[in-house]
C-alpha positions in Angstrom: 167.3 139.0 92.3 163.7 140.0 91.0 161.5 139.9 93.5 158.4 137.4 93.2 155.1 139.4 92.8 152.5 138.8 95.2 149.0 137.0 94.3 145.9 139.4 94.7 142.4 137.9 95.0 139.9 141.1 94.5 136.4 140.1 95.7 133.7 141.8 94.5 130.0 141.5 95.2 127.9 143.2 92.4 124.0 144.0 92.4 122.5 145.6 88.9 125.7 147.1 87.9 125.9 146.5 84.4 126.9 150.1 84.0 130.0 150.4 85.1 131.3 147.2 85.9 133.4 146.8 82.9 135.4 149.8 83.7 136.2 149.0 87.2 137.3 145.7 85.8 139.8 147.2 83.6 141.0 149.8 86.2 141.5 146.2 88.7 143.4 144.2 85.8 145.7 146.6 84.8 147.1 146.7 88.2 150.9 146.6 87.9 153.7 144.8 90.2 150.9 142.1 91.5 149.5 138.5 90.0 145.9 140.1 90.5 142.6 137.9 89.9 139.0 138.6 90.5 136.4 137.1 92.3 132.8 138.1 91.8 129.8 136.9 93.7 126.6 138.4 91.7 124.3 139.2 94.6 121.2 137.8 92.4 120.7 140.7 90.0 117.9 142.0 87.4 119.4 143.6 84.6 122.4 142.0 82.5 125.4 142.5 84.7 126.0 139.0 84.8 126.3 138.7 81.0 128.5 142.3 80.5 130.7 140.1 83.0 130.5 137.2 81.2 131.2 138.8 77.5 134.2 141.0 78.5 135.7 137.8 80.0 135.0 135.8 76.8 135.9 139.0 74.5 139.7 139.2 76.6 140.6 135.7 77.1 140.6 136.2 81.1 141.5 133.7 82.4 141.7 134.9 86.3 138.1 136.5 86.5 135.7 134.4 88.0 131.8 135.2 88.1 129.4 133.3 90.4 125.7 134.2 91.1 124.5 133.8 94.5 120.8 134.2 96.2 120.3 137.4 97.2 121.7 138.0 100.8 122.2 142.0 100.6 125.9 143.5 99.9 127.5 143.0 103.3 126.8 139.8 103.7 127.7 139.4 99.8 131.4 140.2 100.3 131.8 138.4 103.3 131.1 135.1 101.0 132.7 136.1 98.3 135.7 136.4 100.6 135.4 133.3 101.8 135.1 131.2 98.9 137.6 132.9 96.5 140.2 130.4 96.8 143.6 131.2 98.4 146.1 134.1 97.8 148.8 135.7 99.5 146.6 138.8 99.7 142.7 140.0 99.3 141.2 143.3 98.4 138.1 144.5 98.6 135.9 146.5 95.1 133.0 148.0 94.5 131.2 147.4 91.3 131.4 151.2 89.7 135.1 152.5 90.6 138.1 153.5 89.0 141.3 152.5 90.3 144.8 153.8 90.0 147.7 151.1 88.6 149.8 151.1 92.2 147.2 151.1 94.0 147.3 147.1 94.9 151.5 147.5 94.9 151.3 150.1 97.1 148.7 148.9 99.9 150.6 145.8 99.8 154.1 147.8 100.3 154.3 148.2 104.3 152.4 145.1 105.2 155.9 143.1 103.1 158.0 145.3 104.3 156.9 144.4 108.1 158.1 140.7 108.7 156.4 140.0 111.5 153.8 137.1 111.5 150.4 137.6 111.9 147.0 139.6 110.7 147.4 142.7 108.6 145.0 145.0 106.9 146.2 147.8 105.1 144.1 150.9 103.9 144.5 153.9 101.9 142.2 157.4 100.8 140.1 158.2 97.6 139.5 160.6 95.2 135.4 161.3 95.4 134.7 162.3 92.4 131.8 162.8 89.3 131.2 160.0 87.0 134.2 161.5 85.0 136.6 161.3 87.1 136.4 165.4 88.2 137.1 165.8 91.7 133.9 166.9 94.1 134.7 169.7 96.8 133.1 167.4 99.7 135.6 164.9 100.3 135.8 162.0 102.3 137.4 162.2 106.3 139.5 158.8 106.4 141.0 157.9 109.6 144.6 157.9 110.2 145.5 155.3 112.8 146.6 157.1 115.7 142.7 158.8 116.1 141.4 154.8 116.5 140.9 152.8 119.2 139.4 149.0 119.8 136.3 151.1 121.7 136.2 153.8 118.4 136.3 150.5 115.7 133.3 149.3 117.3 131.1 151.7 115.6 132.8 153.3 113.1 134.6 152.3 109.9 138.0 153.5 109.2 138.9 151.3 106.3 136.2 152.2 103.1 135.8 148.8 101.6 137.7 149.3 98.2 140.4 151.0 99.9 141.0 147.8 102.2 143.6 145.2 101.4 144.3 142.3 104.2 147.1 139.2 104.1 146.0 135.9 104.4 146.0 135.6 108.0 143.1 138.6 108.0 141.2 136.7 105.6 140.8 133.3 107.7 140.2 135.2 111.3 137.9 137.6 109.5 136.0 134.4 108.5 135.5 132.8 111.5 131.8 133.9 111.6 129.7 136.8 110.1 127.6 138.4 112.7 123.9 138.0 111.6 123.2 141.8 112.5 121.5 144.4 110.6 122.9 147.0 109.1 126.4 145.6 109.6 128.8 146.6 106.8 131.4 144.1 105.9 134.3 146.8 106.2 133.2 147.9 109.8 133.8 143.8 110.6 137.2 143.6 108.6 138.5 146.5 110.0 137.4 145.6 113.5 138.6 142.2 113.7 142.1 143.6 112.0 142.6 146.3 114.6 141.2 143.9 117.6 143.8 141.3 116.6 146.1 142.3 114.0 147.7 145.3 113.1 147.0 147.9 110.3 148.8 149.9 108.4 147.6 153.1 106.8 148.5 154.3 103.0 148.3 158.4 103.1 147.6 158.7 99.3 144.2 159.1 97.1 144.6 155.3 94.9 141.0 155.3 93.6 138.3 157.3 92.2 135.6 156.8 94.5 132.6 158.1 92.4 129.6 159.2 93.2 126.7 158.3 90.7 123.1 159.9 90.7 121.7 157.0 91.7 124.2 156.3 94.7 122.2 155.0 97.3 124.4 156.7 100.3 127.1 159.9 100.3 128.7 157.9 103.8 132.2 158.9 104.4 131.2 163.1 103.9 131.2 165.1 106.9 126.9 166.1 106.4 125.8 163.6 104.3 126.9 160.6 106.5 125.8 162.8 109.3 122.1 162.8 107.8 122.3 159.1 107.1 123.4 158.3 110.7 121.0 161.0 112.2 117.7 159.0 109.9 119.1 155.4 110.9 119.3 156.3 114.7 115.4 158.0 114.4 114.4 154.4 113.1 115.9 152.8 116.4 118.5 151.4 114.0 121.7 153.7 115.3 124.8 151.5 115.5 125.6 147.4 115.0 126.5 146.2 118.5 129.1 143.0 117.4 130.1 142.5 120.9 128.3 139.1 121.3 130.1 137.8 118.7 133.6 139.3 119.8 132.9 137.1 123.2 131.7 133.8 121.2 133.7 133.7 118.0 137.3 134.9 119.5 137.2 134.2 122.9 141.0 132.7 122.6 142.3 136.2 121.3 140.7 138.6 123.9 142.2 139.9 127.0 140.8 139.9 130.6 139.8 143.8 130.2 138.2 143.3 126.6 136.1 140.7 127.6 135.0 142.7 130.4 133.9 145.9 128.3 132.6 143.0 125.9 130.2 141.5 128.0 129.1 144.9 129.2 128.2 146.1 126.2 126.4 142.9 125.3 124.2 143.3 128.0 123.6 146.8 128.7 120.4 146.7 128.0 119.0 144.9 131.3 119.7 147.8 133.1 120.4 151.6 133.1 123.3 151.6 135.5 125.4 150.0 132.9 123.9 152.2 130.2 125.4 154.7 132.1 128.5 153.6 132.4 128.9 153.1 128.8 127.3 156.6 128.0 130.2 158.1 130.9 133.0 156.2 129.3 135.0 158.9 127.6 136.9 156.1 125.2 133.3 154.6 123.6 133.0 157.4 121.3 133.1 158.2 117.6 135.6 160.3 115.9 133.3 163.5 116.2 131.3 165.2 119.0 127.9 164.6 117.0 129.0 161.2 116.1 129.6 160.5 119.9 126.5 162.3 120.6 124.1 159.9 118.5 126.4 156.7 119.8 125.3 157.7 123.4 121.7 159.0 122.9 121.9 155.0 120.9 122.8 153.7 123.9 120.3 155.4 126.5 117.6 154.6 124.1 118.1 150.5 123.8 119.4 151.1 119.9 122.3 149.4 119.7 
């Protein structure tokens, strides 16, 4: 018996990407083994990527590509909407506006969450390719996170799952959008991946299924070992270091948290009334990041009142 292919909603939240849009479209539709469609949420733009949007749907028949333009709430925020008006599917995934994607990459992200029966959140995730605007591959590449170097603590303030490389079930979707944390700087991938790990499981893809390409005017080189580095290093000078969710956690999915979560929770909520408990959180070896100058910034956040 043929198996019955599985529906795919790909959100995308676009801002002045007339570009490239149309060839991360193609990359996205020619996906093979799924029912893919595609939601866009145009985050208000000023040049014509609403109408390049608009005329390749018109000039292909597409009939699952769906374009809505929204007031301007920044990109984060963006996808977290997007997701949660797109309509229902048995999976979502996650785009950015200027990628190339490879045909199995949907199929195979989707692969081990089917292939585990048990009910409940999932979130898969897989690695990239970074590479020139023509597809070449660039010697800095990006460090993605195999599961077994995470932990709930380690999620808190640092993404595993790059936003295009991020595919959840249905579950995800509807505990994922139980709220979105009004907090600065706040990436919708670091919330995904945090509520999927929290309360789900994940399940990790060790193959490059995109081209993850860096443009001249790419606003950020996150993901590389220096250039995220230097971002973090300028955002933690600013007193803007890390997103602390943990209010949130405590208020949003109190039913799903156990006795010792909730504890760490509301000490981390409220460590700034007093430095005993910044200390406690600067001494506890498992509220880290992934490398010693990660961790390093994390805890010189926390002493200074930054998260």
């Amino acid at each position: 018996m043929k198996q019955i292919e599985k529906n795919v909603i790909v959100v995308i939240s676009t801002y002045n990407g007339e570009k490239n849009i149309t060839r991360q479209l193609e990359s996205i539709l020619q996906q093979t083994g799924v029912n893919v469609s595609v939601y866009i949420r145009d985050d208000s733009s000023t040049d014509k990527t609403v109408e390049v949007v608009k005329a390749f749907i018109f000039k292909n028949g597409y009939h699952n590509v769906k374009i809505e333009v929204g007031k301007n709430m920044g990109y984060a925020k963006s996808f977290w909407t997007a997701l949660k008006n797109c309509g229902d599917a048995d999976y979502y995934a996650f785009s950015d506006q200027d990628d190339v994607w490879e045909k199995d990459k949907l199929l195979k992200c989707i692969a081990p969450m089917e292939k585990d029966k048990e009910v409940g959140s999932k979130l898969s995730y897989c690695k990239m390719n970074r590479c020139s605007p023509d597809l070449q591959r660039l010697s800095e590449q990006v460090n993605v996170l195999p599961p077994k170097r995470l932990s709930k603590k380690l999620v808190l303030t640092q993404t595993y799952n790059y936003g295009a490389a991020t595919v959840i079930n249905k579950e995800a979707r509807n505990l994922v959008c139980r709220c979105w944390p009004e907090i600065d700087n706040l990436p919708h991938d670091l919330w995904v991946g945090l509520i999927c790990y929290w309360f789900g499981k994940i399940y990790y893809v060790d193959e490059e299924l995109y081209y993850w390409i860096r443009y001249q005017t790419s606003v950020t080189g996150a993901g590389t070992k220096w250039s995220g580095m230097r971002y973090r290093v300028k955002e933690s000078l600013q007193g803007k270091s890390y997103p602390n969710v943990s209010q949130y956690l405590l208020s949003e999915y109190e039913d799903l948290l156990t006795k010792k979560d909730r504890v760490f929770l509301e000490m981390l909520s409220s460590y700034k009334r007093n430095i005993i408990t910044r200390l406690k959180l600067i001494f506890d070896k498992d509220f880290r990041r992934d490398t010693l100058k990660g961790t390093a910034i994390l805890k010189t956040g926390v002493l200074l009142g930054w998260l």
